[in-house]
BALOBA-1460 file (C-alpha; in Angstrom, 3 decimals):
// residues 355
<rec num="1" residu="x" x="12.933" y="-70.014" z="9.881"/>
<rec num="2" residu="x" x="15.237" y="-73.028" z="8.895"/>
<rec num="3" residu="x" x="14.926" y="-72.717" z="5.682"/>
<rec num="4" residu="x" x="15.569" y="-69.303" z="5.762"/>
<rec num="5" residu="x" x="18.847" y="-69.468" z="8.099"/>
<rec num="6" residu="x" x="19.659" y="-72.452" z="4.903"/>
<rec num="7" residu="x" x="19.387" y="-69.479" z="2.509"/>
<rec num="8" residu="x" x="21.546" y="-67.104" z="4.318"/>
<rec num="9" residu="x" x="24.298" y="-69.127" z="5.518"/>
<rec num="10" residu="x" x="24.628" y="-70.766" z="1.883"/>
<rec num="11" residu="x" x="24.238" y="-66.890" z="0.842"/>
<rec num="12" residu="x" x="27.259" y="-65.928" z="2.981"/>
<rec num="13" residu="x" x="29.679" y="-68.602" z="1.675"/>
<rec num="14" residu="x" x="29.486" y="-67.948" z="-1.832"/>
<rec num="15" residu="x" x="29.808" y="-63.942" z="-1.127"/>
<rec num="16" residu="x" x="32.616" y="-64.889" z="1.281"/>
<rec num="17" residu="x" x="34.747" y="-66.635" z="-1.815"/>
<rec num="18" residu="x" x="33.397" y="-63.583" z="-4.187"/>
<rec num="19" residu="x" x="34.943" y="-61.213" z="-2.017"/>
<rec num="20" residu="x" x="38.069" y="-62.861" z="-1.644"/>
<rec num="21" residu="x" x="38.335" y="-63.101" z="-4.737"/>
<rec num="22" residu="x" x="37.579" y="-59.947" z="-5.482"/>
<rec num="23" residu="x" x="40.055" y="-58.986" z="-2.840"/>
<rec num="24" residu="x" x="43.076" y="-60.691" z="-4.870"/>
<rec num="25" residu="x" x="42.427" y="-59.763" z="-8.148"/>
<rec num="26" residu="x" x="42.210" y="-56.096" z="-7.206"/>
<rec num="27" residu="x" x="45.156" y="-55.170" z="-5.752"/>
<rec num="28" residu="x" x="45.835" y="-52.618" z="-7.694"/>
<rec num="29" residu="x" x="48.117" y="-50.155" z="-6.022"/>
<rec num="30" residu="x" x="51.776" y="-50.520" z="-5.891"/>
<rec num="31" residu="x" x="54.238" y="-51.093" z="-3.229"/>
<rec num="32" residu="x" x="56.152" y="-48.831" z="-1.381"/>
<rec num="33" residu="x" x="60.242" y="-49.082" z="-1.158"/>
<rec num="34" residu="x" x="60.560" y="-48.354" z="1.901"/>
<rec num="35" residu="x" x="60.231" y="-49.816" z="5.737"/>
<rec num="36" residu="x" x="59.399" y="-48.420" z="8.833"/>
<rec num="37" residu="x" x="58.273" y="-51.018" z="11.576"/>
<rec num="38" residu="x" x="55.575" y="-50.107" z="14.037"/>
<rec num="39" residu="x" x="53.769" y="-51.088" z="17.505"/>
<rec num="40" residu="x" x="50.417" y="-49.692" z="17.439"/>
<rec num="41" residu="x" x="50.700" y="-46.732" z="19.334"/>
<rec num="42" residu="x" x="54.541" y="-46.016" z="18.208"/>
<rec num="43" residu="x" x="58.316" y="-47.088" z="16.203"/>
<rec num="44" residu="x" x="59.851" y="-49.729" z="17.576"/>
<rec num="45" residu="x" x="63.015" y="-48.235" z="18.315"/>
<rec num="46" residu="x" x="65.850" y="-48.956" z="16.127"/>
<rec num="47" residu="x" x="63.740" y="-50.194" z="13.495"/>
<rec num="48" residu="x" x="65.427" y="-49.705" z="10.140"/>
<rec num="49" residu="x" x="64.586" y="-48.878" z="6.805"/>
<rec num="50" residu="x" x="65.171" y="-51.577" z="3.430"/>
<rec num="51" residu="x" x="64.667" y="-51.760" z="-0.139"/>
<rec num="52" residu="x" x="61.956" y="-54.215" z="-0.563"/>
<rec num="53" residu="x" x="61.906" y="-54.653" z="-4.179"/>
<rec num="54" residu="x" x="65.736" y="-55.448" z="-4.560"/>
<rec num="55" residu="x" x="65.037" y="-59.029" z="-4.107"/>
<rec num="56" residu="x" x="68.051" y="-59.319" z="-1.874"/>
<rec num="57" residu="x" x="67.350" y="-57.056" z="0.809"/>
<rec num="58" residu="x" x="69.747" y="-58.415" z="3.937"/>
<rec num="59" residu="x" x="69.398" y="-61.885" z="3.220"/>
<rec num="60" residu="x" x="72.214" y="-63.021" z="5.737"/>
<rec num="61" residu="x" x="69.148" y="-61.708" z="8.154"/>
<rec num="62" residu="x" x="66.197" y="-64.225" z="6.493"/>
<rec num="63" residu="x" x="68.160" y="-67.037" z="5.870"/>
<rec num="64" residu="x" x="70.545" y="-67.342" z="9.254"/>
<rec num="65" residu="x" x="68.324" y="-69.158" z="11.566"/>
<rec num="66" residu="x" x="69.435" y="-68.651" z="15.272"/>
<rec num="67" residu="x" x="69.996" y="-72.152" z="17.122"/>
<rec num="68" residu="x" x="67.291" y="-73.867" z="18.877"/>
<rec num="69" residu="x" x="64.756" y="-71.283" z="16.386"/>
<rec num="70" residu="x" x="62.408" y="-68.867" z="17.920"/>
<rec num="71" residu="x" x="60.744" y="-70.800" z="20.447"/>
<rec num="72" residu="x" x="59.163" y="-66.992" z="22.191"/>
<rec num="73" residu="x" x="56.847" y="-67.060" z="18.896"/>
<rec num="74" residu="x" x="55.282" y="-70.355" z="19.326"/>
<rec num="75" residu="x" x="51.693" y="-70.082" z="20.058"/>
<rec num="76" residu="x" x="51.760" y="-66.513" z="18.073"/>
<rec num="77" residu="x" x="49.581" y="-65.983" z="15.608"/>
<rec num="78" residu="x" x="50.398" y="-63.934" z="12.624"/>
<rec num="79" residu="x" x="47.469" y="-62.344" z="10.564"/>
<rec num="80" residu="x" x="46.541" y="-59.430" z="7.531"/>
<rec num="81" residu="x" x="45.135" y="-56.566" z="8.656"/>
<rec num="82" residu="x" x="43.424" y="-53.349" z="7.036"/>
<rec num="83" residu="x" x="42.417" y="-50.723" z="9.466"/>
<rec num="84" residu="x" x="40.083" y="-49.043" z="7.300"/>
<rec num="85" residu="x" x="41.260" y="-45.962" z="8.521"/>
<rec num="86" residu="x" x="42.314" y="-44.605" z="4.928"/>
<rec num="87" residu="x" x="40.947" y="-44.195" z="1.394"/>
<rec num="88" residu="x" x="42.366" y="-46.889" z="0.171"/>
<rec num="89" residu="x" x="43.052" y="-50.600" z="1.137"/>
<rec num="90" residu="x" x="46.385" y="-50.592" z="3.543"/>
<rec num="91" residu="x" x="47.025" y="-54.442" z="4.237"/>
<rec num="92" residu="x" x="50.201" y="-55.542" z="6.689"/>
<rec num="93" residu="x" x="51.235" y="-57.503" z="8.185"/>
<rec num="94" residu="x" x="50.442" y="-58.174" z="12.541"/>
<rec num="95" residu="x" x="51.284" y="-60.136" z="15.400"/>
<rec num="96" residu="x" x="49.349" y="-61.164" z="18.375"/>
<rec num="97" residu="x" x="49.327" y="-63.393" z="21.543"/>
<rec num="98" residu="x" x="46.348" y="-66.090" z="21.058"/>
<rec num="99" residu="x" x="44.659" y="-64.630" z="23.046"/>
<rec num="100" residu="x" x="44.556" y="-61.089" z="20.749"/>
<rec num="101" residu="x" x="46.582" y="-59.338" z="22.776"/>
<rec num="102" residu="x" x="50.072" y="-57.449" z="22.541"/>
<rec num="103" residu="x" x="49.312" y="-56.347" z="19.010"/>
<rec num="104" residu="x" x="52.577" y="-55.318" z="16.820"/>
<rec num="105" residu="x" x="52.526" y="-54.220" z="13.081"/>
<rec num="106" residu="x" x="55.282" y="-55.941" z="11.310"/>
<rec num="107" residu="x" x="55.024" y="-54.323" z="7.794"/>
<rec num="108" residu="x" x="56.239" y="-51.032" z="7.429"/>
<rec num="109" residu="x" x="53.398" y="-48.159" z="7.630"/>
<rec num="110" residu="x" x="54.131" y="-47.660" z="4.204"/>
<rec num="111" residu="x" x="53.968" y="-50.963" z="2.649"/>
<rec num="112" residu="x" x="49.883" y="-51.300" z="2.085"/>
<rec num="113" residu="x" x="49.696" y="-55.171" z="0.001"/>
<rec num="114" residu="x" x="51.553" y="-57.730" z="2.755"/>
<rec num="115" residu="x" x="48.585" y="-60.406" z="3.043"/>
<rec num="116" residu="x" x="48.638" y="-63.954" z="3.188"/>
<rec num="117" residu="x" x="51.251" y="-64.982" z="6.135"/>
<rec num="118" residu="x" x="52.811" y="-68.620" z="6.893"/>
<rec num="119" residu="x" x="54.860" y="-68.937" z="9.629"/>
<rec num="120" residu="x" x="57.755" y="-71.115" z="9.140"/>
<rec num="121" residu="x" x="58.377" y="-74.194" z="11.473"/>
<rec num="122" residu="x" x="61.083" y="-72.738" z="13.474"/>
<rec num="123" residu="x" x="59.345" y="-69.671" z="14.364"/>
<rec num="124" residu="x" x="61.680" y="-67.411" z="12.740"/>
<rec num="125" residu="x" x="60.269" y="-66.439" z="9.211"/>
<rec num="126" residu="x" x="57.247" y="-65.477" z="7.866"/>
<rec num="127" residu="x" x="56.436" y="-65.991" z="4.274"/>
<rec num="128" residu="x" x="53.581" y="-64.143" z="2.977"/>
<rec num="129" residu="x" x="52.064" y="-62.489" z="-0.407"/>
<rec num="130" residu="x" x="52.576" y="-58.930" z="-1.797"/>
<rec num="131" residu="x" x="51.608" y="-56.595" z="-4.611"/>
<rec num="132" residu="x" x="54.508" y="-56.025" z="-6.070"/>
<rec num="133" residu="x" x="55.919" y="-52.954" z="-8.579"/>
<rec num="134" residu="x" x="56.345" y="-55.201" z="-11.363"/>
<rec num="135" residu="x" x="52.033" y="-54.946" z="-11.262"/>
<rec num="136" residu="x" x="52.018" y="-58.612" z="-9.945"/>
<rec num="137" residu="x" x="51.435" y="-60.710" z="-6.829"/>
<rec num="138" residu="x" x="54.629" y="-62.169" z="-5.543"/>
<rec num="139" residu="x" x="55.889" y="-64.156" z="-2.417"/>
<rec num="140" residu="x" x="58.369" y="-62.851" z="0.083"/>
<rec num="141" residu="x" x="59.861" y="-63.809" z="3.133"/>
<rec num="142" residu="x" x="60.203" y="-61.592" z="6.469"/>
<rec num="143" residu="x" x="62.265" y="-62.315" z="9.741"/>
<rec num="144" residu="x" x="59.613" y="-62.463" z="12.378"/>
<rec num="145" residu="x" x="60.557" y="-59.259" z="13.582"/>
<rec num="146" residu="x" x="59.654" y="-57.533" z="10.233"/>
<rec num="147" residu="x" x="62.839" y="-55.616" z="10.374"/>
<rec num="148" residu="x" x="64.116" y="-58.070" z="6.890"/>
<rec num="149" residu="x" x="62.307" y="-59.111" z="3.672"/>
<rec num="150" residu="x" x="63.779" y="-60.890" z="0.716"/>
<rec num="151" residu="x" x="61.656" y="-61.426" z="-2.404"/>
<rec num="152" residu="x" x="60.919" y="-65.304" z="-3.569"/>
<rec num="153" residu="x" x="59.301" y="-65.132" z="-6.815"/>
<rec num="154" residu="x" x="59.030" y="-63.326" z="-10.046"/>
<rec num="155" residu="x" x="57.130" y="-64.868" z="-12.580"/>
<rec num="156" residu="x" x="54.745" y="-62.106" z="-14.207"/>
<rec num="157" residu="x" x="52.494" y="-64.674" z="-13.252"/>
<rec num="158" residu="x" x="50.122" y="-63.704" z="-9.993"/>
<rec num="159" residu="x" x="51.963" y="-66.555" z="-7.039"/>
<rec num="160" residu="x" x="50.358" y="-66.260" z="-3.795"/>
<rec num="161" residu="x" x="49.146" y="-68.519" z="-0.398"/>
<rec num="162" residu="x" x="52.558" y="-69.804" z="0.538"/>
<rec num="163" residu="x" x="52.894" y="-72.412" z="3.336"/>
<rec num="164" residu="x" x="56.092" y="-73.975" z="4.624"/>
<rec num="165" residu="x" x="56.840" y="-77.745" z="5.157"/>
<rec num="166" residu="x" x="57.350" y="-79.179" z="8.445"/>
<rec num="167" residu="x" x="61.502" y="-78.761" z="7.797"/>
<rec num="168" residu="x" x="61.614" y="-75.236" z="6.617"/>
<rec num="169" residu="x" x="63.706" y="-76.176" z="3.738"/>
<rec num="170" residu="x" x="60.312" y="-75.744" z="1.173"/>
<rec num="171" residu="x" x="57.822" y="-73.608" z="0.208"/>
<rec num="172" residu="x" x="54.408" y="-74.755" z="-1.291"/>
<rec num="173" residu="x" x="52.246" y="-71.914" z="-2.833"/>
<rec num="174" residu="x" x="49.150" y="-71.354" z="-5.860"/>
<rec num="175" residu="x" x="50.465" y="-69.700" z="-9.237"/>
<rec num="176" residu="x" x="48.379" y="-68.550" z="-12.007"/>
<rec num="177" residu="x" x="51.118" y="-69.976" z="-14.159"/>
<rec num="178" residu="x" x="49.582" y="-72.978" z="-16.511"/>
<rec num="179" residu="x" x="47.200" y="-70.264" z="-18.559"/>
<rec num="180" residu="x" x="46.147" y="-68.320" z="-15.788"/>
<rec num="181" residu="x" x="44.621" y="-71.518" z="-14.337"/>
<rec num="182" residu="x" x="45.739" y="-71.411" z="-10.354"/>
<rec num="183" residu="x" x="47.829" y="-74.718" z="-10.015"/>
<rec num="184" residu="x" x="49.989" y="-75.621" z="-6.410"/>
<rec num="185" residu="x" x="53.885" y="-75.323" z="-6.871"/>
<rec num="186" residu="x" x="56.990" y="-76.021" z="-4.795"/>
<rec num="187" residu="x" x="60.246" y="-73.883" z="-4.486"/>
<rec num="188" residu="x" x="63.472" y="-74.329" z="-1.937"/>
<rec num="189" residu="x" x="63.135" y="-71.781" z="0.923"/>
<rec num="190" residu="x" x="65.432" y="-69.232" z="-0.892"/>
<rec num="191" residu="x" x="63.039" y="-69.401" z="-4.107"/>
<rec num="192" residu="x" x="65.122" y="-71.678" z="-5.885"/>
<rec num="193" residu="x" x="63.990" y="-74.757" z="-7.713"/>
<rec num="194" residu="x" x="60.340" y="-73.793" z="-8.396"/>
<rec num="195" residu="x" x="58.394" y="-76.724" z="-9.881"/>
<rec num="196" residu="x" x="54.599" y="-77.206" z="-10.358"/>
<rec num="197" residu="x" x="52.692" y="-79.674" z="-8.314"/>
<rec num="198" residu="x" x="49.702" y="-80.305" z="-9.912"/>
<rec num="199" residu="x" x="48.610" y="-80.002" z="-13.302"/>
<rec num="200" residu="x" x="44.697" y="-78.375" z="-13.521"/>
<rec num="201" residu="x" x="43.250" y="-78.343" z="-16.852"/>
<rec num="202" residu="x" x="40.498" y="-75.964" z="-15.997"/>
<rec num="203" residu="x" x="39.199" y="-74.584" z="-12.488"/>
<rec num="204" residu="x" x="41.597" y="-74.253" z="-9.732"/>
<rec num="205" residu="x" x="43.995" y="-76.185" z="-6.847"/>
<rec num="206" residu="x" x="44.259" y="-73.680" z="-3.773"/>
<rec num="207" residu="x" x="43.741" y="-72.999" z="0.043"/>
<rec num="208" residu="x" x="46.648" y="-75.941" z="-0.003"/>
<rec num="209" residu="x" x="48.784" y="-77.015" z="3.596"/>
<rec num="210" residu="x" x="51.587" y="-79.108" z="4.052"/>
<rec num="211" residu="x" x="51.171" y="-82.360" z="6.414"/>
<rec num="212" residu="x" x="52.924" y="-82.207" z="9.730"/>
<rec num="213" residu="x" x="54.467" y="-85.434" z="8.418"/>
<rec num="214" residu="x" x="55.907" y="-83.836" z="5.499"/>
<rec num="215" residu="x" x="54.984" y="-86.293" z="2.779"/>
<rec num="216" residu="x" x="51.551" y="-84.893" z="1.425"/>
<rec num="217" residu="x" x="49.934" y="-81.591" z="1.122"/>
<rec num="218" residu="x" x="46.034" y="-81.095" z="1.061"/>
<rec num="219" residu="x" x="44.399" y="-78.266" z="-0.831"/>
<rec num="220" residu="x" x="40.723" y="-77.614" z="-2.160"/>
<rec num="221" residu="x" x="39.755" y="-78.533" z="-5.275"/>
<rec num="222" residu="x" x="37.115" y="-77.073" z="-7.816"/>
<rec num="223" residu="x" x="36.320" y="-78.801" z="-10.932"/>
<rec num="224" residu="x" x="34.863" y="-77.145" z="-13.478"/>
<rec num="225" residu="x" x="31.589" y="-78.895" z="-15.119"/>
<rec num="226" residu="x" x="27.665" y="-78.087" z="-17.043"/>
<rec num="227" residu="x" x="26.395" y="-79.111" z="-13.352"/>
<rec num="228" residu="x" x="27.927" y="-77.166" z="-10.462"/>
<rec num="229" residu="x" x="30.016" y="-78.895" z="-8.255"/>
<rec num="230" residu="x" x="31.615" y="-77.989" z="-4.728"/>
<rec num="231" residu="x" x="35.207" y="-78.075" z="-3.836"/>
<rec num="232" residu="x" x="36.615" y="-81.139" z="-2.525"/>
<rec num="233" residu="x" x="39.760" y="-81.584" z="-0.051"/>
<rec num="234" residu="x" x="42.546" y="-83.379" z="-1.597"/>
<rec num="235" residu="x" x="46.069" y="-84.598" z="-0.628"/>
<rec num="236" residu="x" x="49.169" y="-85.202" z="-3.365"/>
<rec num="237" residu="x" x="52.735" y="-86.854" z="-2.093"/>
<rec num="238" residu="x" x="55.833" y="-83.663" z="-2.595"/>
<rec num="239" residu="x" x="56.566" y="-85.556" z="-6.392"/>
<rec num="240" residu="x" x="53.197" y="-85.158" z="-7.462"/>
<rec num="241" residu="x" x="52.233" y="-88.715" z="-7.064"/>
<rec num="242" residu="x" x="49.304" y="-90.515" z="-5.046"/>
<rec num="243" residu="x" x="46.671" y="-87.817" z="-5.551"/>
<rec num="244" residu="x" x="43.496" y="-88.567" z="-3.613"/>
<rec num="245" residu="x" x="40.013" y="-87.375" z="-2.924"/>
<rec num="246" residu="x" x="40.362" y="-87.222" z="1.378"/>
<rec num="247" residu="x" x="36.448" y="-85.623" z="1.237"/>
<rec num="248" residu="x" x="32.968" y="-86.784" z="0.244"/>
<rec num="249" residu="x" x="31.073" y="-85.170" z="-3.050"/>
<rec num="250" residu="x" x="28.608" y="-82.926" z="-1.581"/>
<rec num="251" residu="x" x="26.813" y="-82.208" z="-4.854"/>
<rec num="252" residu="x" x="26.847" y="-78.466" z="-5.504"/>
<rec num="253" residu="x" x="28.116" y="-78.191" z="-1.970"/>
<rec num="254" residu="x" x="31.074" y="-78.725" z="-1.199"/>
<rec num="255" residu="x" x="34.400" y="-77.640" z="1.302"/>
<rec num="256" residu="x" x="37.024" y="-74.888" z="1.455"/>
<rec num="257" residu="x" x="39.795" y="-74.317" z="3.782"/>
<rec num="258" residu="x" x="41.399" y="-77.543" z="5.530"/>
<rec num="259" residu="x" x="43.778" y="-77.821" z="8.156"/>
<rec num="260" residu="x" x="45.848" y="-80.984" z="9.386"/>
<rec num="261" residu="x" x="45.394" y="-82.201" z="12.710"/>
<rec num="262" residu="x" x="49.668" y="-81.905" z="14.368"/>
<rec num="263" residu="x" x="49.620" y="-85.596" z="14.523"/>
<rec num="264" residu="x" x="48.741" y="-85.678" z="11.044"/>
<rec num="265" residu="x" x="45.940" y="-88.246" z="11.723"/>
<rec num="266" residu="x" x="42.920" y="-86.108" z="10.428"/>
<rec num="267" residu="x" x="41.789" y="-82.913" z="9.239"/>
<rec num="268" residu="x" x="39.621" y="-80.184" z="9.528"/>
<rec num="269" residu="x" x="37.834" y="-78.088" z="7.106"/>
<rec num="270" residu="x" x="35.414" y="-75.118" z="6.058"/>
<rec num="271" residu="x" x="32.415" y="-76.604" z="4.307"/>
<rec num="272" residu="x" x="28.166" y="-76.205" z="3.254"/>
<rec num="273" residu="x" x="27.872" y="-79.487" z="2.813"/>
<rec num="274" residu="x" x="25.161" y="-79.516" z="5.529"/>
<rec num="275" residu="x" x="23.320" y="-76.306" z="4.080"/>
<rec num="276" residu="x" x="24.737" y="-74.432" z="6.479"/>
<rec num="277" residu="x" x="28.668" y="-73.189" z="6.888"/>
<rec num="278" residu="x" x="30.483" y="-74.905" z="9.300"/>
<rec num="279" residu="x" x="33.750" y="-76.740" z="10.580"/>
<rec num="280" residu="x" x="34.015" y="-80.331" z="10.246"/>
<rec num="281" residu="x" x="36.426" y="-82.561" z="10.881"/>
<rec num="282" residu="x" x="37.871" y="-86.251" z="8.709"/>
<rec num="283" residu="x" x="40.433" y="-89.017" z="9.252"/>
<rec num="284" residu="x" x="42.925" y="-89.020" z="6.541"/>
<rec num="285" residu="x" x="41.307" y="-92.530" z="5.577"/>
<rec num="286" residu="x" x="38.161" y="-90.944" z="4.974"/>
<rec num="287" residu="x" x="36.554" y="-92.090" z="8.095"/>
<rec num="288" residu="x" x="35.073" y="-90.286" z="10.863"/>
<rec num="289" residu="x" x="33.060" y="-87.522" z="9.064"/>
<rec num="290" residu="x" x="31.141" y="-85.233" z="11.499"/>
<rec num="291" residu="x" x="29.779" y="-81.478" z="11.802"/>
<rec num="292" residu="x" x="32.181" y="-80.075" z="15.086"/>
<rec num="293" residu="x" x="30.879" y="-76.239" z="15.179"/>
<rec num="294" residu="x" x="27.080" y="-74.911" z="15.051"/>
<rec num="295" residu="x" x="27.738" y="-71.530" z="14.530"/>
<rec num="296" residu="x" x="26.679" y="-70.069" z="11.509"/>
<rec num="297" residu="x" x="23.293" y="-68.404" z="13.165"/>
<rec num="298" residu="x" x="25.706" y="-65.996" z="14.427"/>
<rec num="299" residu="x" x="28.327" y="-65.719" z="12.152"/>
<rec num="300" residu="x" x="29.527" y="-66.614" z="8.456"/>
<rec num="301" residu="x" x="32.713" y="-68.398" z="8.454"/>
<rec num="302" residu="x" x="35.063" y="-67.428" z="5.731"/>
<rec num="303" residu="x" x="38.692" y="-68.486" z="5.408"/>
<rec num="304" residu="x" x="42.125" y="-69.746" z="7.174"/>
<rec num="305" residu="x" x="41.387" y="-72.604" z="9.044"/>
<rec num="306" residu="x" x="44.291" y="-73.121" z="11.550"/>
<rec num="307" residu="x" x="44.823" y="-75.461" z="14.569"/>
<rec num="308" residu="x" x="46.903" y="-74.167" z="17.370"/>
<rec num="309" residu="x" x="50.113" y="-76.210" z="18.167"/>
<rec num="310" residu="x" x="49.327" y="-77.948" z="20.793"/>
<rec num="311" residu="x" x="45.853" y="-79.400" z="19.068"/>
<rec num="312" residu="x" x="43.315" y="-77.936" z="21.534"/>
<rec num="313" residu="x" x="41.858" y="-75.110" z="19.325"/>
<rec num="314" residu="x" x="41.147" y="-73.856" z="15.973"/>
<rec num="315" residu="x" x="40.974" y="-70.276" z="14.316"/>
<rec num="316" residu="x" x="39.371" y="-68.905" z="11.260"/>
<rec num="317" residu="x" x="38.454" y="-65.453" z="10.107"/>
<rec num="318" residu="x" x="34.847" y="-64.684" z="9.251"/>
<rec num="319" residu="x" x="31.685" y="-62.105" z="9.945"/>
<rec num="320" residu="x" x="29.898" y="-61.651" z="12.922"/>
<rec num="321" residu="x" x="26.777" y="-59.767" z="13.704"/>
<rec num="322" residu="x" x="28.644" y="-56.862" z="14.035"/>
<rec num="323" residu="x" x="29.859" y="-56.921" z="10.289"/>
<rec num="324" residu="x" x="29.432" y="-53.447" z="9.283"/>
<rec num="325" residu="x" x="31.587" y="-51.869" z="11.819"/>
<rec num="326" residu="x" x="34.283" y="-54.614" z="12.676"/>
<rec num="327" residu="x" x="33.938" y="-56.547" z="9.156"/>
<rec num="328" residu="x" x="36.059" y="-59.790" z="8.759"/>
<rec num="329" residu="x" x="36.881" y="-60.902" z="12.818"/>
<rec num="330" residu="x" x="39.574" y="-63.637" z="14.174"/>
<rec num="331" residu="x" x="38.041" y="-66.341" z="16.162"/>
<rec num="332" residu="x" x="39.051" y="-69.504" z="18.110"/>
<rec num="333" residu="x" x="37.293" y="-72.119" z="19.399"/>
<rec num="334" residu="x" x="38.174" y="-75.256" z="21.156"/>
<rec num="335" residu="x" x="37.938" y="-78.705" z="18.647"/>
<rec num="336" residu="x" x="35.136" y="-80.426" z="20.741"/>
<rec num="337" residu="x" x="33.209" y="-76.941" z="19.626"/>
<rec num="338" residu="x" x="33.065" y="-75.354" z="22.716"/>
<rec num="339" residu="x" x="34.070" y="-71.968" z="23.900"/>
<rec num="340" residu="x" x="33.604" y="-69.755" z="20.716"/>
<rec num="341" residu="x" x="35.856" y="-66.367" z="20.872"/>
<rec num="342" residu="x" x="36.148" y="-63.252" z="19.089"/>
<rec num="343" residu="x" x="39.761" y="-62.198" z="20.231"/>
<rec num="344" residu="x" x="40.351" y="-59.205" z="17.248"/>
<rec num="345" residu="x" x="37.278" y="-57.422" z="17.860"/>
<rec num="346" residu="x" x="38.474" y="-53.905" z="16.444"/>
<rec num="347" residu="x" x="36.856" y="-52.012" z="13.496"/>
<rec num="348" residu="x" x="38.595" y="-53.003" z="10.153"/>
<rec num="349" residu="x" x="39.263" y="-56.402" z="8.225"/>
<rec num="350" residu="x" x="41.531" y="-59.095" z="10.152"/>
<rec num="351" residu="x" x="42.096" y="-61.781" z="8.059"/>
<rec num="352" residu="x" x="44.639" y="-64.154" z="6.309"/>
<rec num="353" residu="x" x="46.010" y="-65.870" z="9.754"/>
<rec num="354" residu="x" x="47.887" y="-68.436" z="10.378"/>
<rec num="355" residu="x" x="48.817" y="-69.746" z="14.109"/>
C-alpha cells in the first residue's frame, strides 16, 4: 500500500505541472473591452465600466496610493477562479476573508483570462496575468477594488506570474522572451524599465518571489539534461548577481513553489523529494531541512505556496478527494502542520492565490 500511495502521489505532481501548463499555453480566447464588477449574488453599485486594452485606462486611479495604504485588505487573500458554469474557461479575478468567506468578484463578468494575482505591499493593487487581444499573455495592474486596470507589458512575448517587492516600486515576473525559454525579469511598477534577471540557456526560471528583505528573489529552477532532474529553489540579488542553489538535489525529484518566511529567515516549498508531495520548509543557509505537512493520502498539492502575514499559516491550491466535482480547492494550514482546512470548497477551479 506504500508503494502504491509512492506511485500516486508522484503521479499527481507531474499531472499537476502538465495541467498547468496546459492551462497557460491554452488560453486561447480573447479578452473582453469591457468591465462590469460583481459580488456574487449582484453589481456592486456604482461600479463602472473601462477600456481594458487602452493601456492607460484611469491610471491617476492605479498609481495614487491613498496614505497609510489599504490596511482593511491585509489578511485578504486574492485568488483565480473558474466557476465551470459555462462552455468555456471564464477565469477572474476574487477576493475573500482567510477564512473563505465574504466572496467578491473583482474582474468584470465579461473579462474570462484574469489569473495569476500578486497583491502589492500596501494593500492597494493587484497585479495579475491576462490573455490579451494582441493573442498574448500580458501583465496588468488593478486597484483592489477592481473598478481600475492599467496594462504593464507588451512584448508579443507570453509575460506572466508577477510578484511585487517589499516597496511597491518593482515588479518581478517570467517572460518567454530569450527564445521562448521562460527567464525572470524586472520592470518599475508603471511597466517602465523592464530588464531580464536571469539568463536560461535551456529549461526554465519560474514560480519566482521577492524576499521580504528586498535584496533577493527565489524561484524554481529546471535544468534541462539526458538524465531527468527535479527543480531546485534558487535565490539571485535584484542586479542579477549572487545566484545560489538554497535547496538540496533530489535526483529526478525535486521542488516547486517556495515561499519566504516574513522575517526572511527561511522558506517554504512544494516538493517529491520524499516520494510523496508535500510542504517542507529550509533556512536560507541551507540548514534546517524537514518534511512539515503529511498530507498527500488525502490530497495532491499543486501550486501557490503563500504564508499569511503574520507567519502562523500557509495556503496552497491543490485536489482533494472530492476532485471531480470541486476540482482545484484553497487550503490553509498552520506551519507546525496542524489544522488542515479546505476554506473554498465550491464546485469549480480556485487557484492562483496569493495572501
Amino acid at each position: 500500500m506504500k508503494a502504491k500511495n509512492i506511485i500516486i502521489s508522484s503521479y499527481c505532481l507531474v499531472m499537476a505541472v502538465v495541467l498547468a501548463c496546459s492551462f497557460i499555453d491554452n488560453l486561447g480566447s480573447q479578452m473582453q473591452p469591457t468591465r462590469t464588477p460583481d459580488q456574487e449574488g449582484g453589481e456592486v453599485p456604482g461600479s463602472p465600466t473601462l477600456a481594458i486594452e487602452s493601456g492607460d485606462a484611469s491610471p491617476e486611479a492605479v498609481e495614487n496610493l491613498p496614505a497609510g495604504g489599504c490596511p482593511e485588505n491585509l489578511g485578504k487573500i486574492v485568488f483565480s477562479y473558474d466557476p465551470v458554469d459555462r462552455s468555456s474557461i471564464h477565469y477572474g479575478i476574487y477576493l475573500m476573508n482567510p477564512d473563505g468567506s465574504n466572496r467578491i468578484r473583482l474582474s468584470g463578468l465579461d473579462e474570462i483570462h484574469h489569473t495569476q494575482p500578486a497583491w502589492s505591499p500596501e494593500r492597494c493593487r493587484i497585479a495579475f496575468t491576462s490573455f490579451t487581444q494582441d493573442g498574448d499573455d500580458d501583465i496588468y495592474v488593478m486597484t483592489a477594488d477592481g473598478k481600475s486596470i492599467r496594462r504593464l507589458t507588451t512584448d508579443p512575448a507570453r509575460d506572466m506570474f508577477p510578484d511585487w517587492s517589499p516597496d511597491g516600486k518593482q515588479i518581478v515576473f517570467v517572460s518567454y522572451r530569450n527564445g521562448g525559454i521562460r527567464n525572470l525579469f524586472v520592470m518599475d511598477a508603471d511597466g517602465s524599465h523592464q530588464r531580464q534577471l536571469t539568463t536560461n540557456p535551456e529549461e526554465y526560471s519560474q514560480w519566482e518571489q521577492w524576499s521580504p528583505t528586498g535584496d533577493e528573489i527565489a524561484f524554481t529552477y529546471n535544468p534541462k539534461s539526458d538524465t531527468p532532474k527535479g527543480g531546485k529553489i534558487f535565490v539571485i540579488n535584484l542586479d542579477g548577481s549572487g545566484l545560489r542553489q538554497i535547496t538540496p538535489d533530489a535526483g529526478h525529484l525535486g521542488d516547486l513553489d517556495s515561499a519566504w518566511s516574513p522575517d526572511g529567515k527561511k522558506m517554504y516549498f512544494i516538493s517529491n523529494r520524499s516520494s510523496l508531495t508535500e510542504i517542507w520548509e529550509i533556512n536560507l543557509d541551507g540548514s534546517g531541512l524537514r518534511q512539515i505537512s503529511d498530507i498527500s493520502s488525502g490530497i495532491s498539492i499543486t501550486h501557490s505556496l503563500r504564508v499569511s502575514p503574520d507567519g502562523k499559516q500557509i495556503a496552497f491550491y491543490g485536489i482533494g478527494p472530492e476532485g471531480t466535482e470541486y476540482m482545484q480547492e484553497i487550503y490553509v494550514f498552520n506551519v507546525d502542520g496542524s489544522g488542515l482546512e479546505d476554506i473554498t470548497h465550491s464546485p469549480g477551479q480556485e487557484e492562483w492565490l496569493d495572501w
